[in-house]
N, C-alpha and C positions, 0 to 999 in steps of 0.2 A: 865618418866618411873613410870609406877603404882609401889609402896613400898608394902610388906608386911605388914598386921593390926598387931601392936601388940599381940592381943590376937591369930590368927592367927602360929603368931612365936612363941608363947608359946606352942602350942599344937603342933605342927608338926615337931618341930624343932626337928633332929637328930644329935647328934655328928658325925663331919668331919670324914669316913674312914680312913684306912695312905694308901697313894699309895705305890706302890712299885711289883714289881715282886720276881726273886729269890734272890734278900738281903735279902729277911726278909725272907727266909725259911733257912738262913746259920745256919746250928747248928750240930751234934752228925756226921753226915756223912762228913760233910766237917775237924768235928775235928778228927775223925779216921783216915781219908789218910794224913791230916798236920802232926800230932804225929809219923805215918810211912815215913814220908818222914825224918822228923826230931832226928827219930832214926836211920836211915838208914847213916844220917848226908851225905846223896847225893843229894846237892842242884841244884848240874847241872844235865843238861840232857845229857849231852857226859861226862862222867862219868872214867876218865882216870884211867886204871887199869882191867876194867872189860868188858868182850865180848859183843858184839856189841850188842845180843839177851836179855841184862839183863839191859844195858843204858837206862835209862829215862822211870822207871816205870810207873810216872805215865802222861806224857806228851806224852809216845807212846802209852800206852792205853787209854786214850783220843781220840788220833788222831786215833784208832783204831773203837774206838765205831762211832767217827764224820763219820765214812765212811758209818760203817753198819745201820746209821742212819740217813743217807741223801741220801744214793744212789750213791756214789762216789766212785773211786778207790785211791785218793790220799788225804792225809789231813794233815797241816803245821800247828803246833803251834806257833805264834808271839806273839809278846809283846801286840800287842793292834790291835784294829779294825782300827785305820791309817795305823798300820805297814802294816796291810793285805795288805788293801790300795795302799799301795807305791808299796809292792813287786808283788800283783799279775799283776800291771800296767805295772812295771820292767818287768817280764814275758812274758807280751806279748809285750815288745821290746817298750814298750813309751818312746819317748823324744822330744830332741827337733827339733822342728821343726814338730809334730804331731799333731793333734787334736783329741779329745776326746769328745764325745757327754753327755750331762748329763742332768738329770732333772735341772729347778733351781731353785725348790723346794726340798734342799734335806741338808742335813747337810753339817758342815765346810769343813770336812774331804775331801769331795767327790770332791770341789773344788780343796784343798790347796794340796791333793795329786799328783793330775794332775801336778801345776804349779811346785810344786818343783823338779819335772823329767824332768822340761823345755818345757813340753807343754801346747799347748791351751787350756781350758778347754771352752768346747761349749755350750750354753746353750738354752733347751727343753723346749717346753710349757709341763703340766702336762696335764691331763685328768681330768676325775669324779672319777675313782679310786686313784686318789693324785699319781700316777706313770707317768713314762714316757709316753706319749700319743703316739699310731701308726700313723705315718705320718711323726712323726718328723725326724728319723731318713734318710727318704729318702729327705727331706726337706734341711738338715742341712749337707750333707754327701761332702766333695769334697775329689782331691785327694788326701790330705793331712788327712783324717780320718784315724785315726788307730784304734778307740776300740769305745765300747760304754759300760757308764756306768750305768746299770738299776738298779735303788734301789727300795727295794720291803720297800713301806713305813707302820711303824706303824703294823705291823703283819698279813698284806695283801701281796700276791705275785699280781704283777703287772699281766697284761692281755702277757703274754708272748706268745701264737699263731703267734696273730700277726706281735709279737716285733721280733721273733726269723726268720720267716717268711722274713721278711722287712730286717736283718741284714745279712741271708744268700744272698738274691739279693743280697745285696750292698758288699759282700763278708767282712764283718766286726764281727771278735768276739764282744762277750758280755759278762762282766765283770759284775756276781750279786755283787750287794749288799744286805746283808743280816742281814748288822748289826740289826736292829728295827724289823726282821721277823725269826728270830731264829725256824726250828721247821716247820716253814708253808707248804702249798704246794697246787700246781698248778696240778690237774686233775691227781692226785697219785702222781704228781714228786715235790720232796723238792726241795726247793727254796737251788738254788747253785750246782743246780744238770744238771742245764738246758742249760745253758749257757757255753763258753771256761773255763773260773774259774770263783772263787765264792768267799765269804770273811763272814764274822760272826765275832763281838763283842761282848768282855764280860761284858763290862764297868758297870758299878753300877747300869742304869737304865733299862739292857737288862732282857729278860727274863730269859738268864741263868747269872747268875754275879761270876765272879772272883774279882772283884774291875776294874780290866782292866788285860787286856788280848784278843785275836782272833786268829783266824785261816783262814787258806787258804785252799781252797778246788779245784779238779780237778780230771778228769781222764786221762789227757794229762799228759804221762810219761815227756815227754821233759819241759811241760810247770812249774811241778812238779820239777824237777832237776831244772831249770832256779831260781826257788823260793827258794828251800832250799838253793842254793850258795846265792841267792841274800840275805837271811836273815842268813846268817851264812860267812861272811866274804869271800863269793867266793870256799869255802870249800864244799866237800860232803863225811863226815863222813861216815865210814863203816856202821855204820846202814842204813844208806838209801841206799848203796850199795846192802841191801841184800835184796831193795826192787825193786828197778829197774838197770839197766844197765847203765851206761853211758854214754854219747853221748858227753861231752863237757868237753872242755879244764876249769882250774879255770882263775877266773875272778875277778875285784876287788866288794865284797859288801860291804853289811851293817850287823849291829847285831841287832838284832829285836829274839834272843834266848828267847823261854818263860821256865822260871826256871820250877824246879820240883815242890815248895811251889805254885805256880799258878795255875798248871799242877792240883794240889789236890784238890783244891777248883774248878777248872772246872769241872772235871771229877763229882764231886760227884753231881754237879749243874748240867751236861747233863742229868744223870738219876733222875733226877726231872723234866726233861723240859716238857716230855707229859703231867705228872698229872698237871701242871702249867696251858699248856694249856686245857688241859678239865674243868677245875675249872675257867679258865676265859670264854670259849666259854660258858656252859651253863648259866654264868650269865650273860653275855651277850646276848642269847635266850631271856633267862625270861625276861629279860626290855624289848627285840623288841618286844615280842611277845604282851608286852602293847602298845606301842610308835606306834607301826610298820604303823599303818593306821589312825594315827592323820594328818590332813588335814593341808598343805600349809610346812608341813615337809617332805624333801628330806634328801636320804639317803648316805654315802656313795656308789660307786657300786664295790661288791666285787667279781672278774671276776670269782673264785670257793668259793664260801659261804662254802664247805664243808673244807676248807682249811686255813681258816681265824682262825687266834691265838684268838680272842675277847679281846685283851689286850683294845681295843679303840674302844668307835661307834663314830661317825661323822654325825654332822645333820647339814646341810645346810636349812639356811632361807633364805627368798626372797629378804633382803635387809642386807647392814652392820649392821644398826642403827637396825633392829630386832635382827639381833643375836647378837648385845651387849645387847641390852635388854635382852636378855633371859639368857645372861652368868650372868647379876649382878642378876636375879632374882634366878637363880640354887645356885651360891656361898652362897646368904644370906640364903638359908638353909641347908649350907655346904656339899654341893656338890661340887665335885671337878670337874670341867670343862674348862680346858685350857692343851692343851698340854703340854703332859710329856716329850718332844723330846726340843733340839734345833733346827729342823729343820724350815728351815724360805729363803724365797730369796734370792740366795747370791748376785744380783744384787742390792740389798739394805743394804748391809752390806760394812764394812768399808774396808775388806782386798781386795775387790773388786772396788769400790769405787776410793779407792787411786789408787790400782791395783801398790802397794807396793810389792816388793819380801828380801829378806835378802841382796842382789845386782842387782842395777838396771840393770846390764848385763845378767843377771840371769832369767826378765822378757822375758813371751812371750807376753805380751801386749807391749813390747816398739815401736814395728813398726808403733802404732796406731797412726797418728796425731794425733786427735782430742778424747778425753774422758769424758765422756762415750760413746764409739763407739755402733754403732751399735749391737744389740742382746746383752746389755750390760744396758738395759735402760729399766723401768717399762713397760713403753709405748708398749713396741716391745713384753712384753706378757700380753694379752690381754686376754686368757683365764684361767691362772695361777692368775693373780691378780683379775678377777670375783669369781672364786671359794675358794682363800683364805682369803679373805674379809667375807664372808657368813658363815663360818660355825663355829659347836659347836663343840665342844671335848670332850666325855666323860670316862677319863679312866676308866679300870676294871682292881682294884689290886687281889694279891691272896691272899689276909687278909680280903677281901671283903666275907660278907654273904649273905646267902637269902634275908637277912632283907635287909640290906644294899641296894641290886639290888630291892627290891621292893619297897623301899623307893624314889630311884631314878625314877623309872617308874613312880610312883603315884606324884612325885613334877612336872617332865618333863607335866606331863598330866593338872595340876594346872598351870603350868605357861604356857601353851601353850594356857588354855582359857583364863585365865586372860590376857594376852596380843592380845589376839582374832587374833591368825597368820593365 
């Protein structure tokens, strides 16, 4: 690989940006509604003593604003983007002996959610937009499919047309994922809006952060009740009574309650999330609008470009060995260029791998003879391992400047001749 000339790194060299989304905007807003929670000394949200209308300040307004800002009739504050995970799965009735469709390109969660409710978790070649690809669903569907999970990667909404298109034939809800696209949307409609339910992370590296925290989203009254018992101990508190009806008997859950201290720090990080995303989108403009027509660079495809967060752009080169070349040449003039996500093949990962559970009875892989079974093996995606081999990552924090995004344009454009792609 060509090195940079010393003199070269002398002159051009800019200080490393710091990544990061809504962490690093935490400050006077988020400490306003902590101090009010903290005086208020009502750290829960089912608040014993006081009318169901005044219970969980700030995790009902929350879940209030999640609605009037995604397009939703229903929104469930949980512990974390797995809890979503688990309960909105619960929801729609997953267990065992079910299967479940999934990119497998996609985070742990999206896996290990699946397995611990006792079902299959099934795995999807991706696309050029790094989402579920159309096909796969009718590809992969038997009678034993209960749900499909689409995650909208990196602050792109998947190409949903299609997807939704393909899961009504196959008469299969779909379950967004939204953890990494907080905010996006799909030809006017937010991501989680589109779909049976929907889910959102607040985890540290999301656009909006709590430290950890999510939510549940839906307009399905029943599917809604099924969630709030399932994350509240089988329970459904007055408050939610005086949002929908009843229809079900209780049942045994889980606790996945998100306190009112989390609830504050969410809340004041929603009404940051548009200015978040405009401040990444347009620096993300400004670099393509350099980048955009440099020759033997392909782009990610973002099925509504109007709808894309800019948290990340994605350049795919023609070979492995060029886009490592390009990544050691971007880093050495500190550029940050490697995925901010753990998202990664869970067919290459350990908990897969072994296809270990906490009890080997517990396992829906134990009926498999032989392992790595089939759709369980690199080999078996072929289009998923071409596209994730090629390409570049280029986050866009929101501590990033003009300069910053121009700097990047103008190195991308240096090392693209210098390695003559």
């Amino acid at each position: 690989m060509l090195k940079l000339a010393e003199t070269e790194m002398t002159k051009t060299l800019r200080a490393r940006p710091q990544l990061g989304l809504g962490i690093r905007l935490v400050g006077r807003e988020e400490e306003e509604l902590l101090l009010e929670v903290v005086r208020s000394k009502q750290l829960f949200r089912y608040s014993y003593g006081l009318p169901p209308a005044e219970q969980g300040r700030m995790t009902a307004t929350l879940e209030r604003e999640i609605c009037e800002k995604m397009g939703v009739r229903h929104a469930l504050a949980v512990t974390s983007g797995t809890a979503a995970l688990e309960v909105a799965l619960a929801a729609l009735e997953v267990g065992p002996g079910d299967e479940v469709i999934l990119p497998a390109w996609s985070w742990v969660s999206c896996f290990t959610a699946i397995v611990r409710l006792g079902a299959l978790p099934v795995l999807a070649e991706i696309d050029e937009t790094f989402c579920l690809a159309p096909g796969e669903i009718t590809r992969l569907r038997t009678p034993r499919t209960k749900a499909v999970l689409v995650v909208h990667y990196q602050g792109v909404a998947a190409d949903m047309d299609p997807l939704l298109e393909e899961a009504r034939q196959a008469r299969l809800p779909i379950l967004e994922d939204c953890a990494q696209a907080a905010g996006a949307s799909y030809h006017g409609r937010r991501v989680g809006s589109m779909g049976a339910i929907g889910i959102y992370s607040f985890q540290h590296q999301k656009s909006m952060s709590s430290g950890e925290g999510g939510m549940v989203v839906t307009s399905d009254p029943l599917l809604y009740e099924r969630a709030v018992r399932l994350h509240d101990l089988g329970f459904l508190r007055p408050y939610h009574t005086t949002l929908i009806e009843p229809q079900l008997d209780p049942f045994c859950g889980a606790q996945y309650r998100m306190n009112e201290l989390t609830g504050a720090v969410a809340l004041a990080q929603l009404r940051k999330l548009d200015g978040i995303r405009a401040h990444c989108r347009r620096l993300s403009g400004r670099i393509l609008a350099t980048i955009g027509s440099l020759p033997g660079l392909e782009f990610r495809r973002i099925p509504d470009p109007q709808g894309d967060s800019g948290i990340e752009i994605y350049l795919r080169l023609a070979t492995p060995e060029q886009a490592r070349a390009f990544r050691q040449e971007l880093d050495a003039r500190n550029i940050n260029c490697t995925k901010t996500t753990g998202t990664y093949c869970h067919y290459a990962q350990g908990y897969c791998i072994s296809r270990a559970t906490y009890l080997p009875a517990a396992s829906p892989f134990r009926h498999f003879a032989e392992w790595p079974a089939k759709g369980y093996r690199a080999e078996d995606f072929p289009r998923t391992e071409e596209l994730i081999r090629r390409f570049v990552s280029l986050p866009v924090g929101i501590l990033y400047t003009d300069e910053d995004a121009d700097y990047m344009a103008e190195s991308i454009v240096e090392v693209h001749r210098r390695l003559s792609v």
